[in-house]
N, CA, C and O atoms as a printed pandas DataFrame, in Angstrom:
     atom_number atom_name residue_name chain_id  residue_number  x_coord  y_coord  z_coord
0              1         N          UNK        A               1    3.574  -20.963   -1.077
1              2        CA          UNK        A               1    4.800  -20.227   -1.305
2              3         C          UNK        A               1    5.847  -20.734   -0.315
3              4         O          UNK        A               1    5.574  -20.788    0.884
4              5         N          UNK        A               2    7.147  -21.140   -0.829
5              6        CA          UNK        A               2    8.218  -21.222    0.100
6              7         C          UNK        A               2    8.585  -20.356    0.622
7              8         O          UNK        A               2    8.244  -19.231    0.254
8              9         N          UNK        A               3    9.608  -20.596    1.918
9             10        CA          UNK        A               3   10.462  -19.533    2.498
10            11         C          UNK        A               3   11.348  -18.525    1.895
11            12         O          UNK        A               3   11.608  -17.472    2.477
12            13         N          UNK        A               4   11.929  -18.908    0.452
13            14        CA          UNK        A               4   12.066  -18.274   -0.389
14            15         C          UNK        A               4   11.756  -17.297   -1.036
15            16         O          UNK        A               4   12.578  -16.404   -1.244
16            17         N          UNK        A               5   10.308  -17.238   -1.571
17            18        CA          UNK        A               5    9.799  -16.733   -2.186
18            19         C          UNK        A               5    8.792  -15.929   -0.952
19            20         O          UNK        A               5    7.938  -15.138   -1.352
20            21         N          UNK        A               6    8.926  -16.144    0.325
21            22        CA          UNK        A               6    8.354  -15.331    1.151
22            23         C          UNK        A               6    9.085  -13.901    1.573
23            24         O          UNK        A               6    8.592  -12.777    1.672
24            25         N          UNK        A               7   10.520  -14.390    1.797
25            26        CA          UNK        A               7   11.478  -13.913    1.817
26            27         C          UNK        A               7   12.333  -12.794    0.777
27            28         O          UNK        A               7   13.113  -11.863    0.979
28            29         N          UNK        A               8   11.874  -13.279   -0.134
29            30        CA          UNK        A               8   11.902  -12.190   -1.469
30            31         C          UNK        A               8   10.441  -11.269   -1.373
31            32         O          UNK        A               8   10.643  -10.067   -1.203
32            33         N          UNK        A               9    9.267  -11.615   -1.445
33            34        CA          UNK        A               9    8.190  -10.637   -1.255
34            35         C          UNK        A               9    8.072   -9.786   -0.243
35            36         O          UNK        A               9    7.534   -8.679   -0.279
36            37         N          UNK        A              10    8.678  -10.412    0.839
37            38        CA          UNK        A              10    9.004   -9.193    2.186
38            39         C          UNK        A              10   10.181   -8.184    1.723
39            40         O          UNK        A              10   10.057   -6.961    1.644
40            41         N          UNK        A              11   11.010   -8.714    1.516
41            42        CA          UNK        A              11   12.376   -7.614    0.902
42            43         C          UNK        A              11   11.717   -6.842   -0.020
43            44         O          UNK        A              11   11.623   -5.628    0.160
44            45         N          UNK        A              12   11.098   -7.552   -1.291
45            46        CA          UNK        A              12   10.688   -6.397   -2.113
46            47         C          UNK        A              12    9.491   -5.391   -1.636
47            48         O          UNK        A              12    9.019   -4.289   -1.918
48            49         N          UNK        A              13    9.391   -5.972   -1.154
49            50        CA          UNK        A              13    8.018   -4.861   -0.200
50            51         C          UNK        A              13    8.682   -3.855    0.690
51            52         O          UNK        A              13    8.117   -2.766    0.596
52            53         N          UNK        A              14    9.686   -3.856    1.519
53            54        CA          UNK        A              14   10.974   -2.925    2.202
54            55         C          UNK        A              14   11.501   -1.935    0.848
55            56         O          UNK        A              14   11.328   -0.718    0.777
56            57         N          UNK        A              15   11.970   -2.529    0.136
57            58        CA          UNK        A              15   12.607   -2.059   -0.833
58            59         C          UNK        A              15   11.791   -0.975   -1.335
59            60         O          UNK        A              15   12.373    0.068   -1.632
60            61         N          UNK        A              16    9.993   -1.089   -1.538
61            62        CA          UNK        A              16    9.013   -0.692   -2.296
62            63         C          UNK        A              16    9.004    0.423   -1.853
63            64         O          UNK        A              16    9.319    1.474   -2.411
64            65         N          UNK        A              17    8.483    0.159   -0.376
65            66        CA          UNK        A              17    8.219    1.208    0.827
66            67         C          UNK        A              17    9.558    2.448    1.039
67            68         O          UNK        A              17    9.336    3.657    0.981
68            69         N          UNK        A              18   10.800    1.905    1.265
69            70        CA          UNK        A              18   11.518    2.658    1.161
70            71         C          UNK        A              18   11.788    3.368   -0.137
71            72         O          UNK        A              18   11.990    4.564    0.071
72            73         N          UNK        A              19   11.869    2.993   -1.562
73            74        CA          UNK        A              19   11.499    3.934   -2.735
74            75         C          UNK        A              19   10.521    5.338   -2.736
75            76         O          UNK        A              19   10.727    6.475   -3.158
76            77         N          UNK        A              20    9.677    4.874   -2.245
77            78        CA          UNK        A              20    8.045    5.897   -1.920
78            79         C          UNK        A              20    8.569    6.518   -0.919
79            80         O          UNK        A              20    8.305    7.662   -1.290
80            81         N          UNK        A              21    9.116    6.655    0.080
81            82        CA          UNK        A              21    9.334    7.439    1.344
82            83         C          UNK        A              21   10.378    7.761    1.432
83            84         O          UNK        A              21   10.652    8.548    2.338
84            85         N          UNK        A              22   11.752    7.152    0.251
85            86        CA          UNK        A              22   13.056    7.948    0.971
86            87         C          UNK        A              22   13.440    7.778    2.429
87            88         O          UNK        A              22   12.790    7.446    3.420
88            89         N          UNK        A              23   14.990    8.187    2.192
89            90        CA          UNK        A              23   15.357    8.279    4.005
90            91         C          UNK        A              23   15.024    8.954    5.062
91            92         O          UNK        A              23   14.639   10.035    4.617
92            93         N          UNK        A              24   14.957    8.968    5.952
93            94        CA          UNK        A              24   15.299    9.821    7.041
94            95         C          UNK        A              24   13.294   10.181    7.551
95            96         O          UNK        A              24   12.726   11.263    7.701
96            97         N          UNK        A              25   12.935    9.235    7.637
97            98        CA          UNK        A              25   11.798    9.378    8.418
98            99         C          UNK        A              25   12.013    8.834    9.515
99           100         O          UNK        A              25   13.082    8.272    9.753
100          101         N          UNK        A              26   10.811    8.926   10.561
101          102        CA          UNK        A              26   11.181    7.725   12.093
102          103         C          UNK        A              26   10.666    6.613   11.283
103          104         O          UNK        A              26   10.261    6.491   10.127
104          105         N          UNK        A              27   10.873    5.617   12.602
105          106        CA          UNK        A              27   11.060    4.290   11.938
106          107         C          UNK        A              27    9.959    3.762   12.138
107          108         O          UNK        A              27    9.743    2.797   11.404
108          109         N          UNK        A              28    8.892    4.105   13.100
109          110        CA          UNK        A              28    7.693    3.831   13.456
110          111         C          UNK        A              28    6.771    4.202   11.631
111          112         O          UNK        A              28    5.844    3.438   11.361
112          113         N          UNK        A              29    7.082    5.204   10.694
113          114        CA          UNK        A              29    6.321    5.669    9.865
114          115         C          UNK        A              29    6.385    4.116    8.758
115          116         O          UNK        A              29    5.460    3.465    8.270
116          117         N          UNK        A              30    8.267    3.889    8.644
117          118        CA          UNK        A              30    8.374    3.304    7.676
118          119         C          UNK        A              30    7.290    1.732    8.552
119          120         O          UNK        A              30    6.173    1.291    8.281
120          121         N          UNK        A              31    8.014    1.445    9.297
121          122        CA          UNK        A              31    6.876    0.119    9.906
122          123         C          UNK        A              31    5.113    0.287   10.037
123          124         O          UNK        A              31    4.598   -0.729   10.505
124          125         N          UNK        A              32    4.597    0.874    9.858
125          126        CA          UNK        A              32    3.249    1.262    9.678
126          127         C          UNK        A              32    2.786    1.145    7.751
127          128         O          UNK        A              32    1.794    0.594    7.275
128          129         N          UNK        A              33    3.547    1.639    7.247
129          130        CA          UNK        A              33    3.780    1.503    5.674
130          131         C          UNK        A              33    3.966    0.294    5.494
131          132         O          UNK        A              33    2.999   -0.263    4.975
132          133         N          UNK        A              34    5.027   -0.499    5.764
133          134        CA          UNK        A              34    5.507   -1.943    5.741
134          135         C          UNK        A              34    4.218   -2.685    6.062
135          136         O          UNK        A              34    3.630   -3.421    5.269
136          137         N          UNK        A              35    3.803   -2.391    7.431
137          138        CA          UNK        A              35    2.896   -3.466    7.874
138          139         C          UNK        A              35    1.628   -3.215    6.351
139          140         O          UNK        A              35    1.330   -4.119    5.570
140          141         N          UNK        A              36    1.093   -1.790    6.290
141          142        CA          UNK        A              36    0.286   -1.803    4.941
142          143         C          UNK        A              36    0.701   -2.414    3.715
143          144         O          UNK        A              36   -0.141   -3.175    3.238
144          145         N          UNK        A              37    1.920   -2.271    2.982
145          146        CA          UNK        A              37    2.335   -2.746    1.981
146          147         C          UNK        A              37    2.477   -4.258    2.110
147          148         O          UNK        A              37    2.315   -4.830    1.032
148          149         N          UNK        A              38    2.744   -5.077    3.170
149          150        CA          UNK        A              38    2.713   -6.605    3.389
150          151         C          UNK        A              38    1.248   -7.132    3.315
151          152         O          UNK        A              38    0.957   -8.140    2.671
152          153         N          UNK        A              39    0.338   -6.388    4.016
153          154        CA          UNK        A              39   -1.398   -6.821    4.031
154          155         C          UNK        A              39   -1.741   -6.371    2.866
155          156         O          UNK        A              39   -2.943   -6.556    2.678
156          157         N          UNK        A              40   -0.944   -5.596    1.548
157          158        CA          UNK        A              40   -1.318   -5.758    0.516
158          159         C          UNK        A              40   -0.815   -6.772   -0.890
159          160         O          UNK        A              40   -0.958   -6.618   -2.103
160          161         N          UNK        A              41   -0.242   -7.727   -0.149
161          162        CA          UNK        A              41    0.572   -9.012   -0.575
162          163         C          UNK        A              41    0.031   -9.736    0.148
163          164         O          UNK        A              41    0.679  -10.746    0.419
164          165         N          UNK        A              42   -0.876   -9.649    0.572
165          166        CA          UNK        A              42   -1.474  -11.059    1.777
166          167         C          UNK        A              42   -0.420  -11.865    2.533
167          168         O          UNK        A              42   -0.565  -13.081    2.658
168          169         N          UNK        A              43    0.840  -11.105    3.139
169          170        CA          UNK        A              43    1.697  -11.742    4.049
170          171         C          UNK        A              43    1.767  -11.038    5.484
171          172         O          UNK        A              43    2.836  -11.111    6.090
172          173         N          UNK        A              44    0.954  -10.528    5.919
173          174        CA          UNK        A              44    0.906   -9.584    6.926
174          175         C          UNK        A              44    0.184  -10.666    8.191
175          176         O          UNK        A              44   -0.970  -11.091    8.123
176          177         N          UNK        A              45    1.298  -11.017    9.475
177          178        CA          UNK        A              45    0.294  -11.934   10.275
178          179         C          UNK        A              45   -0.559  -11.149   10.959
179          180         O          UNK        A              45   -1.599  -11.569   11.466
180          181         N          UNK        A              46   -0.020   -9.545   11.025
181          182        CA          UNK        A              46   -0.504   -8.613   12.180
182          183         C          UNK        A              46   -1.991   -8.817   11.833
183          184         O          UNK        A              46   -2.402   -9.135   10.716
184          185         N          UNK        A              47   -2.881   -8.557   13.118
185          186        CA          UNK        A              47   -4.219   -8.383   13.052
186          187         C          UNK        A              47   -4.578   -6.819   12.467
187          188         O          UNK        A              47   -4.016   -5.854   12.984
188          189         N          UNK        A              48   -5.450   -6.655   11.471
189          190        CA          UNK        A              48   -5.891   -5.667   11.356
190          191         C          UNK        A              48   -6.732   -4.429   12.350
191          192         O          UNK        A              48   -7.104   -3.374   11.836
């Protein structure tokens, strides 16, 4: 996959996450979601 198309699967994965959760949570919740929703696209470098 290019940078491109990496770059679009991360956005749409933000995009995803924020749909499902709406505004106004802390930001620690939405980044915990993110990091899950990316390791479920196999783009996540974080260690499990």
């Amino acid at each position: 996959m290019d940078e491109n198309g990496i770059g679009k699967e991360v956005v749409d994965a933000a995009i995803a996450v924020h749909r499902e959760l709406g505004p106004g949570l802390l930001e620690t919740v939405y980044e915990v979601v993110l990091v899950y929703e990316l390791r479920q696209r196999d783009l996540c470098a974080f260690p499990k």
